[in-house]
C-alpha positions as CSV (number, residue, x, y, z in Angstrom):
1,X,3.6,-4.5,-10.2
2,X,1.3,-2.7,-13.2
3,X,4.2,-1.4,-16.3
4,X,1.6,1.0,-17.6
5,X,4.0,1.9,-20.3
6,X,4.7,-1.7,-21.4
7,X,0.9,-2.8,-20.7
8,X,2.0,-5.9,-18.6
9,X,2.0,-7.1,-14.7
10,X,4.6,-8.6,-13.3
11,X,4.5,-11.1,-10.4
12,X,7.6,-11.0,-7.7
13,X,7.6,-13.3,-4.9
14,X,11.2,-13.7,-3.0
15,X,13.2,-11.6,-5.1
16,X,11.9,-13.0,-8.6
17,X,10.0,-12.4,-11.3
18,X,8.0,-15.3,-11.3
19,X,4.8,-14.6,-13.7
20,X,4.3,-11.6,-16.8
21,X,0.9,-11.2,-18.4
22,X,-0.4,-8.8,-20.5
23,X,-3.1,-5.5,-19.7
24,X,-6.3,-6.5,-20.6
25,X,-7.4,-4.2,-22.2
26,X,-4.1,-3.1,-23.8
27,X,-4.3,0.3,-22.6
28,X,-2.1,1.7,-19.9
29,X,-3.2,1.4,-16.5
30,X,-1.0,2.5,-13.7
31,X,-3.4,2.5,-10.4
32,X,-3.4,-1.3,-9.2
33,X,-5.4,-2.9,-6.1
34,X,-4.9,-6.4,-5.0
35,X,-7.4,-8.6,-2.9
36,X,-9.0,-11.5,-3.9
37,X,-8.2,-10.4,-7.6
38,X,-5.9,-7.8,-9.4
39,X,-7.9,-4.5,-10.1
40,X,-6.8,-1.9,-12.1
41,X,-7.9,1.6,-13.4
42,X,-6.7,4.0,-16.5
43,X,-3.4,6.7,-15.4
44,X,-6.2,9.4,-17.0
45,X,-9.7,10.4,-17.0
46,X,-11.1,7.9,-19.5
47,X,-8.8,5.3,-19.4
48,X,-9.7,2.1,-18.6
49,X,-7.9,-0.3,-16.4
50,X,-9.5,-4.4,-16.1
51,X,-9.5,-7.4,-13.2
52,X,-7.5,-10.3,-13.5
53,X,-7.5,-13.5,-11.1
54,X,-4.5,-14.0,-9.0
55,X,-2.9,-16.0,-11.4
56,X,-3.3,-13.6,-14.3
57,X,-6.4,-14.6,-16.2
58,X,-8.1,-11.6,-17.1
59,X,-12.2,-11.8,-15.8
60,X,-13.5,-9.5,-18.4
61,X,-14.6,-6.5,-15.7
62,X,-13.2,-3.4,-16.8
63,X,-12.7,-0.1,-14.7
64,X,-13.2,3.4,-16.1
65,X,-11.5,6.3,-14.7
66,X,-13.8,8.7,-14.5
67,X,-12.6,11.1,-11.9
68,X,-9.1,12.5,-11.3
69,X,-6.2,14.7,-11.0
70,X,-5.8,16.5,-14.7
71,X,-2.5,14.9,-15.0
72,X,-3.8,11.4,-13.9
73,X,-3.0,8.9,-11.3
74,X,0.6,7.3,-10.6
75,X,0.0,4.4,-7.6
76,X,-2.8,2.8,-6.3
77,X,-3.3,1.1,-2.9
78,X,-6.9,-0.8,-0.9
79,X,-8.2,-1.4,2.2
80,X,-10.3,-4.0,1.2
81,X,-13.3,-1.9,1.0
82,X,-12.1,1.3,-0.9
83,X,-9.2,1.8,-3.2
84,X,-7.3,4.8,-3.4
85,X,-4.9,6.3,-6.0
86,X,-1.9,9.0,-6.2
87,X,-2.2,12.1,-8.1
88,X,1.3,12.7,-8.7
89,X,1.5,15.7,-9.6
90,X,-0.7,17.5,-6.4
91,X,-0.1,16.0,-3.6
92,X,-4.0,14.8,-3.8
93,X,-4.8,11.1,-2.2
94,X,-8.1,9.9,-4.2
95,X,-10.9,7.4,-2.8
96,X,-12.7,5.2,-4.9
97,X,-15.4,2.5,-4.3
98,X,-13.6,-1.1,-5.0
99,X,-14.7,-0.9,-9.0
100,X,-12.6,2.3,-8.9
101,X,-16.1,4.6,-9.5
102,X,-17.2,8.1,-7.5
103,X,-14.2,9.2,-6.6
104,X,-13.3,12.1,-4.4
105,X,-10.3,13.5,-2.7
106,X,-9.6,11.8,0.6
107,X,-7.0,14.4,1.4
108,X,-4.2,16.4,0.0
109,X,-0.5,16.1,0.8
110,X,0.9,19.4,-1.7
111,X,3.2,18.6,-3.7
112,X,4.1,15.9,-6.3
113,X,4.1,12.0,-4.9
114,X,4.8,9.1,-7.1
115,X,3.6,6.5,-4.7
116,X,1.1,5.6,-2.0
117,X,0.7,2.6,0.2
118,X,-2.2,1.9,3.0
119,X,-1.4,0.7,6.1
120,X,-3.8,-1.5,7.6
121,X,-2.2,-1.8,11.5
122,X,-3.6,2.0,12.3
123,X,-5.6,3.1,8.8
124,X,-2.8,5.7,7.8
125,X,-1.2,6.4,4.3
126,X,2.6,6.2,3.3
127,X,3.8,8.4,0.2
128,X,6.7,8.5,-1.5
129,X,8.2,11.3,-3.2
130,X,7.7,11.5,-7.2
131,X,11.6,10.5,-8.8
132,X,13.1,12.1,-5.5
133,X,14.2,10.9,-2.2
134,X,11.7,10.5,0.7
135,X,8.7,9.0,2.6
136,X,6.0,10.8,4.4
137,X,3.3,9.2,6.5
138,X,0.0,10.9,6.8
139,X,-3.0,9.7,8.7
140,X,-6.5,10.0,6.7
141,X,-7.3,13.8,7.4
142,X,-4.3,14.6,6.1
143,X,-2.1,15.5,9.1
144,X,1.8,15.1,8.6
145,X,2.8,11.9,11.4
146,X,6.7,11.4,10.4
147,X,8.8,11.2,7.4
148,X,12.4,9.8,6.5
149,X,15.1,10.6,3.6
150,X,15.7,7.5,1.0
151,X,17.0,6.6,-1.4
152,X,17.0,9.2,-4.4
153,X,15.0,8.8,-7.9
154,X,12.3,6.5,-6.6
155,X,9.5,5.4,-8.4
156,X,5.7,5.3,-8.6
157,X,4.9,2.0,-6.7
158,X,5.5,2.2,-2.9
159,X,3.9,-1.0,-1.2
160,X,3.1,-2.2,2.2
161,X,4.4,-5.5,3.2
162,X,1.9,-7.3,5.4
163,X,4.5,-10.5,6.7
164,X,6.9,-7.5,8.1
165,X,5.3,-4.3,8.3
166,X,7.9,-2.5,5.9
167,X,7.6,-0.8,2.7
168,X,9.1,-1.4,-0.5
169,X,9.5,1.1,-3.4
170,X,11.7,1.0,-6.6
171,X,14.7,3.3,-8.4
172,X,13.3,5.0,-11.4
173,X,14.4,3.0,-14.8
174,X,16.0,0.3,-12.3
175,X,15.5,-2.9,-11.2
176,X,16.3,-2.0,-7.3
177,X,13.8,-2.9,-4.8
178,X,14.5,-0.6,-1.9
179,X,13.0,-2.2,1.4
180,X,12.6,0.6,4.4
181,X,11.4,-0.1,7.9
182,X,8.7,2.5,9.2
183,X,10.7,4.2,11.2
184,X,13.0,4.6,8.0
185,X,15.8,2.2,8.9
186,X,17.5,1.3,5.6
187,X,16.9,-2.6,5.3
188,X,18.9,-2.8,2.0
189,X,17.8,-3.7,-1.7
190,X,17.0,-6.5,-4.3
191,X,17.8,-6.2,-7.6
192,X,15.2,-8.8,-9.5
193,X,16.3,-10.6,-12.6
194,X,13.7,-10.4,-15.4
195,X,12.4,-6.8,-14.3
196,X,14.0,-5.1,-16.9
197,X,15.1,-1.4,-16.2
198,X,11.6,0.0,-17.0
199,X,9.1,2.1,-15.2
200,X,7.0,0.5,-13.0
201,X,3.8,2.2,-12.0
202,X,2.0,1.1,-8.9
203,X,3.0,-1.6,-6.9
204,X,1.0,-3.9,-3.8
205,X,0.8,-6.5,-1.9
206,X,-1.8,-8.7,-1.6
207,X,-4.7,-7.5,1.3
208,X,-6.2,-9.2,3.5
209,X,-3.8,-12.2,3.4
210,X,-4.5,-14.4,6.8
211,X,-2.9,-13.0,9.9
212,X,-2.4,-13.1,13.8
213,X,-5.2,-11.6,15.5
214,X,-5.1,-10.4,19.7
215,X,-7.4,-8.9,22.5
216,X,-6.5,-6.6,24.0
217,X,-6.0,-7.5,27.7
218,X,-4.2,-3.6,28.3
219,X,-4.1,-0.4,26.3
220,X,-2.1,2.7,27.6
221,X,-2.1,6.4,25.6
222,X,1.4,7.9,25.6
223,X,1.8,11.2,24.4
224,X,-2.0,12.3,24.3
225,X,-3.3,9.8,22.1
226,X,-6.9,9.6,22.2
227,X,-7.8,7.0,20.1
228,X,-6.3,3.6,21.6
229,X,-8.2,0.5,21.2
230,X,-10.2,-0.6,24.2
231,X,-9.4,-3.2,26.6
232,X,-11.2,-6.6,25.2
233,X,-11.3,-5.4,21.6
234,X,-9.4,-7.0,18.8
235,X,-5.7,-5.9,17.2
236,X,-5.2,-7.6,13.8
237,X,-1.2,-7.8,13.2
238,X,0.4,-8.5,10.1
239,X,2.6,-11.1,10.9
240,X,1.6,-14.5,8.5
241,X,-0.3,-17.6,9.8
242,X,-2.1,-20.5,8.8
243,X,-3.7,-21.3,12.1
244,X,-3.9,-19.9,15.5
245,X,-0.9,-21.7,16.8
246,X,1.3,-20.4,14.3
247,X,1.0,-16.9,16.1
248,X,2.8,-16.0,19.1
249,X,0.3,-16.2,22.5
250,X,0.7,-13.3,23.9
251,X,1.8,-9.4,21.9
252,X,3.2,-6.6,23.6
253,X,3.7,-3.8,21.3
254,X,3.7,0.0,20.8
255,X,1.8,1.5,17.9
256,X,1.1,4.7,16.1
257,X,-2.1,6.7,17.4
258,X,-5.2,5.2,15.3
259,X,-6.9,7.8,13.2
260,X,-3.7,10.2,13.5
261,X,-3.4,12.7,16.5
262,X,-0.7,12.9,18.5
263,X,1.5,10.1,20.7
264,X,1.4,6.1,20.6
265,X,-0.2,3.4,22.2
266,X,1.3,0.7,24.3
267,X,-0.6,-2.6,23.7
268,X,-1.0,-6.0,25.5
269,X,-3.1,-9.0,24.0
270,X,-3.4,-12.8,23.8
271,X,-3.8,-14.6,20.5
272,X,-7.2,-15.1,19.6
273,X,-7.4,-16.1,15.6
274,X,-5.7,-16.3,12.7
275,X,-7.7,-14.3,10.3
């Protein structure tokens, strides 16, 4: 989690705070991406966010925002290929390259959103309302898919959770974690010791960790969905492995339309990597 504020990162595995380092360069940067390394950009036109390994040493690259809301960017989130940050204060959903450079807006929600989250199960965007209650889920044209009430006051740092598919997003000036399924179920909170009742501006998991991979042995479109995956291609899960037999062998699931659109698709596979 990036304290732009308090020009720091914090570390929180299992309900801890379990590493603190310093924003290099001491400037605050709010929009953070995590894959391989820790990439961050300035909250406003001009500022200047850096890269850090995952264990906190700054590399020296620095990122430059150079295009943005006026009032700057609260949350950042990746795909592993583009980043994308939150314009609180319109609603707009940005796209960068992965240096955080030529940026444009993907699409724009209306309104003011503190936080934004990618999900990588069905390439769709999760928002979450800027120091109010709510989540909305958009797919990348913008079209509304769902939303659910929360928790009031939250935060800018709504994240994705790979290992279970939920989303995580703090009280403002708090140190709740607020953990929601996406179907909005309220999975409870975490109050972590050594993240002291600050703001905390952006938040993410790590992308791209290693997970179960199936083909697709049956694909069926419910509710005019026109975008299922074919029979024989590949659905990447996010449930954690280390090697293939640590996924289950077969999946039987439902999923959101890809791309957005209307209805779900039903889904059969067998495992076929962890990756």
């Amino acid at each position: 989690m990036s304290d732009g504020d308090g020009r720091r990162i914090l570390v929180i595995q299992g309900g801890q705070v379990v590493k603190t380092f310093p924003a290099s360069p001491q400037v605050r940067a709010f929009p953070i991406a995590v894959v391989d390394t820790v990439r961050t950009t300035g909250y406003a036109i001009g500022e200047t966010g850096g890269e850090y390994t995952l264990d906190g040493t700054p590399t020296g690259a620095t990122y430059q925002l150079m295009q943005a809301d006026p009032n700057g960017l609260s949350d950042g989130t990746t795909d592993g290929e583009f980043n994308y940050g939150m314009g609180w204060s319109t609603g707009n959903v940005w796209k960068y390259d992965r240096e955080w450079k030529n940026g444009s807006i993907l699409f724009s929600a209306g309104g003011r959103f503190g936080g934004v989250a990618y999900d990588p199960t069905d390439g769709t965007f999760w928002l979450s309302a800027d120091r109010a209650a709510g989540i909305r889920h958009y797919d990348a044209a913008g079209n509304l898919l769902g939303s659910f009430n929360t928790q009031p006051n939250l935060d800018w740092n709504l994240a994705l959770e790979p290992s279970s598919g939920t989303l995580w997003v703090s009280s403002y000036r708090t140190n709740n974690l607020h953990n929601y399924a996406k179907d909005g179920t309220y999975l409870g909170s975490v109050a972590v010791p050594g993240m002291t009742a600050a703001s905390f501006f952006s938040g993410e998991f790590v992308f791209g960790s290693a997970g179960c991979v199936y083909k697709i042995k049956k694909s069926k479109s419910k509710g005019g969905c026109e975008n299922c995956p074919e029979v024989g291609s590949e659905y990447a899960t996010n449930a954690e492995c280390e090697t293939i037999k640590d996924c289950d062998k077969k999946i039987k699931t439902t999923i959101a339309c890809p791309r957005g659109g209307n209805g779900t698709c039903k889904l059969k596979g067998k495992r076929s990597s962890c990756g």
